[in-house]
C-alpha positions as CSV (number, residue, x, y, z in Angstrom):
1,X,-5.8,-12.7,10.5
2,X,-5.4,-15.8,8.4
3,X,-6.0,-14.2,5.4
4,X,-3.2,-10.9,6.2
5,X,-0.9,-13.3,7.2
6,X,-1.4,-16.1,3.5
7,X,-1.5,-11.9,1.7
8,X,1.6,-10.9,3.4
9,X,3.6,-14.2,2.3
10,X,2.1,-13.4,-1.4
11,X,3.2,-10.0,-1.1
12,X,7.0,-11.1,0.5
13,X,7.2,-13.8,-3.0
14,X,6.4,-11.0,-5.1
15,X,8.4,-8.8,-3.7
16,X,11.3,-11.3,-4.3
17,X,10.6,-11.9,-7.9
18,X,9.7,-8.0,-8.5
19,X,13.6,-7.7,-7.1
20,X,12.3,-4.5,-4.6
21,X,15.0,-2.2,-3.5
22,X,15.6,-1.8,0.0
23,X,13.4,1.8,0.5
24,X,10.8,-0.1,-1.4
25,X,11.2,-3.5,1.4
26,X,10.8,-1.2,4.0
27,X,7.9,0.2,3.1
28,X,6.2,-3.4,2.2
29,X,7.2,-4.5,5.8
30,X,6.2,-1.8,7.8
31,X,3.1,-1.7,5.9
32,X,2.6,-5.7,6.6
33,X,3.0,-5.1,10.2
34,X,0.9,-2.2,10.5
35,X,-1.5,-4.4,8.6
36,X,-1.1,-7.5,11.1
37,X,-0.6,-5.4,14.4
38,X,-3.8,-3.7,13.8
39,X,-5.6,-6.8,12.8
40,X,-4.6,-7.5,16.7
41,X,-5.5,-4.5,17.7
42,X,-9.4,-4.8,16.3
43,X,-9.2,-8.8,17.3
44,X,-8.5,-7.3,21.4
45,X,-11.3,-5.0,21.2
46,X,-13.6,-7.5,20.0
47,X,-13.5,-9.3,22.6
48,X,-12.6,-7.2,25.0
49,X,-16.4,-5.6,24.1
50,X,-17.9,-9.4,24.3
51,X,-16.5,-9.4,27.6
52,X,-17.5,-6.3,28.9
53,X,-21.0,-7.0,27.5
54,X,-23.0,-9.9,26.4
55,X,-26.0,-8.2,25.3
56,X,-25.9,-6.4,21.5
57,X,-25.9,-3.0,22.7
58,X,-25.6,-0.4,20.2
59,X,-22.4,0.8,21.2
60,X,-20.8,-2.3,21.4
61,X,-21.4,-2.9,17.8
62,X,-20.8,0.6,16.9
63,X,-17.1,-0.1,18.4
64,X,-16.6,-3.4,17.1
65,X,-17.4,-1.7,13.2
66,X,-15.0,0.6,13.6
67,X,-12.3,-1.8,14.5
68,X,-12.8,-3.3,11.3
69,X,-13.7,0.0,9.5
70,X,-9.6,1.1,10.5
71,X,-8.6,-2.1,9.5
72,X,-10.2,-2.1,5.8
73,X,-8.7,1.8,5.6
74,X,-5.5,0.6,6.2
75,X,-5.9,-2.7,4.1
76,X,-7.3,-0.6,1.0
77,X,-4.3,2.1,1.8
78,X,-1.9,-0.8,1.8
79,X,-3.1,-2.4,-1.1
80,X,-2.4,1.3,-3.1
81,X,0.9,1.4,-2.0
82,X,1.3,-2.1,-3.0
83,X,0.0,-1.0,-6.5
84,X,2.3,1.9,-6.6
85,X,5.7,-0.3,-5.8
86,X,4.8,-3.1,-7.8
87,X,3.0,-1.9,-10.6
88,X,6.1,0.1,-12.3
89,X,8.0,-3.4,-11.9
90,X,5.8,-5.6,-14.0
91,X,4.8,-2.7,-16.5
């Protein structure tokens, strides 16, 4: 989470200096909090699973990975989008 939120600030300083337009904004805050609401989302059903069982059950693990299997998707599909905004703006 610590590391979405430091990204997102990046992200918000660029955006600033890139001098976004406000379709562009929108995008790069939705996209920020999809990015930290799902974080959320995985971080509840982590330990949700922990609480529910103690033992390393296969299941358990195979739902904790794909927590953090949706939120790398979204990261990486973030970061593309990211490229695609910014990218034209520095280049």
């Amino acid at each position: 989470m610590r590391v979405h939120a430091f990204s997102a600030v990046i992200v918000l300083i660029a955006g600033i200096w890139a001098g976004l337009e406000p379709i562009e904004w929108m995008l790069v805050i939705m996209l920020i909090g999809g990015m930290l609401a799902l974080e959320l989302v995985n971080s509840a059903l982590e330990r949700t699973v922990d609480l529910v069982t103690k033992e390393c059950h296969p299941l358990a693990k195979q739902a904790k990975d794909m927590a953090a299997g949706a939120v790398l998707v979204f990261a990486v599909t973030s970061a593309i989008i990211g490229l695609l905004i910014f990218l034209p703006k520095w280049f």
